[in-house]
N, C-alpha and C positions, 0 to 999 in steps of 0.2 A: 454256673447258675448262681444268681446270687438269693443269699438266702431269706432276705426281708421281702418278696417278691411278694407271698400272699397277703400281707399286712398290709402294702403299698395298694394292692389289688382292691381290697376291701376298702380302703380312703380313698378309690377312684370308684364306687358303685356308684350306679346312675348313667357312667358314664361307658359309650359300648367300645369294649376290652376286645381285640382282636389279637392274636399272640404270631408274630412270624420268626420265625428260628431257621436257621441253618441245621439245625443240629439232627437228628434221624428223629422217628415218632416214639423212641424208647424215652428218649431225655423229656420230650414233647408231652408224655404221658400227664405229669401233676400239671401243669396246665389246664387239659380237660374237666379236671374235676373240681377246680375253682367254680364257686357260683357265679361269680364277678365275671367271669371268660366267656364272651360271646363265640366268638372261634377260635382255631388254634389251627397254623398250616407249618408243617413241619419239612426239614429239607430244603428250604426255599433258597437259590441262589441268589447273589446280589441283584441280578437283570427281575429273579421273578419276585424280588420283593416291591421294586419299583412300581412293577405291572398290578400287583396286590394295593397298593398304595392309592393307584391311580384307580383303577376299581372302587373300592372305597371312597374315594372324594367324591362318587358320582353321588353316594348316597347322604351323604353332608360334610361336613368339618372336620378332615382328619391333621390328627398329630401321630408323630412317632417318635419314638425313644429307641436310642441305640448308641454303641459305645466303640465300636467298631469300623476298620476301613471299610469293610465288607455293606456298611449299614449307611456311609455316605449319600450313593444317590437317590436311597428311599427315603434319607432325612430331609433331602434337597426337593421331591418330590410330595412332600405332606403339606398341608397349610402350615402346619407350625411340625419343625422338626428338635427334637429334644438330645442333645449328646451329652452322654454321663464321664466327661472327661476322658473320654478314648483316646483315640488315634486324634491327629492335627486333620486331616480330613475330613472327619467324623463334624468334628469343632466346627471347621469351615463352614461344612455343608448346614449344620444346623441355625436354629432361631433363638436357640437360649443354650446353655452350656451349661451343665454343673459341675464344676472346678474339682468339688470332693466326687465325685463319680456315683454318690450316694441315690440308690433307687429311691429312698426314704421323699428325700426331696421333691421328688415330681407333683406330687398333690399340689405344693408350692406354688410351682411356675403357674398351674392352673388357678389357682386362688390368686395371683399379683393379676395375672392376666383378667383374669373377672373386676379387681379391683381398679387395675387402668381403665378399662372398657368405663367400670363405670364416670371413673372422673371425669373420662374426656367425656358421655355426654351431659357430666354437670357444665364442663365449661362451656360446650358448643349451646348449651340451654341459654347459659348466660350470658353468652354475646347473642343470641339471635333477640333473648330481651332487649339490650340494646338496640340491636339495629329496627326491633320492630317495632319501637316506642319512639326513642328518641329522636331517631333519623326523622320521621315520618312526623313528627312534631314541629321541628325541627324547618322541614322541609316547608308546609305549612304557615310556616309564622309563629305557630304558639308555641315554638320552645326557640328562648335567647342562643345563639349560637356560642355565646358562654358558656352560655347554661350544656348544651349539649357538646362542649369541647369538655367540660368537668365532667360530664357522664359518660364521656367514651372514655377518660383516662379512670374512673371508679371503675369502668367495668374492667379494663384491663387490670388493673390494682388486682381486684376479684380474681379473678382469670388467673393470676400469677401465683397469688394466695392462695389460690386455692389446690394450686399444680404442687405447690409446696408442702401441702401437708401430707401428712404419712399413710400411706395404702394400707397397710396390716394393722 
């Protein structure tokens, strides 16, 4: 059990906490009593964590975090699967890896992750200006083909410049 668990829990409210362990419902117990813990399934083998995984995705967007061979094909099975430097299959199987193993971290991947999400639809905004001005101008006669070759390389400039500045 690692011991920063509930802290990590409380910087993930909002967001629904589902708990799958191997471990018997003794260990399974301070889980429950988290406010942050939507469920908590205890005992669950590698096969029934998958099957838990896959249930869950019906209901929206699931990630999982796990550090273990045992927690591979449930990491492989999540939209986004999280390994806290485990095992080398654990790693594989995941979508992001945290090198220090540190639970602390996780809030993290989720805050970069919201952060990409946003940029890219800054850029994709910023080409479709593009294409839906200047093409169209363009295409038309009232924009110099000049003029609209220096507005596709501004927008990519944009686009680039914009990929480059810092998410956090």
């Amino acid at each position: 059990e690692r011991e920063d668990w509930a802290e990590v829990f409380g910087a993930l409210s909002g967001k629904r906490l589902v708990v799958l362990t191997g471990d018997d419902e003794a260990a399974a117990a301070p889980f429950r009593d988290h406010p942050a813990v939507d469920r908590v399934f205890a005992g669950v083998p590698p096969e029934g964590k998958v099957a838990t995984v896959r249930r869950l995705r019906a209901d929206g967007p699931t990630a999982m975090v796990g550090d273990g061979t045992n927690d591979a094909p449930a990491l492989s099975a999540a939209d986004v699967g999280i390994a806290l430097a485990g095992t080398a299959s654990a790693a594989d199987a995941a979508d992001a890896v945290l090198v220090d193993g540190d639970l602390a971290d996780v809030p993290a991947v989720f805050d970069l992750a919201t952060a990409t999400r946003r940029r890219i639809r800054e850029n994709v905004g910023w080409a479709f200006c593009y294409n839906g001005v200047a093409i169209p101008l363009a295409v038309v006669g009232l924009l110099n083909p000049l003029a609209a070759a220096l507005a596709m390389a501004a927008s990519s400039l944009l686009v680039v410049t914009n990929s480059r500045r810092k998410l956090l």
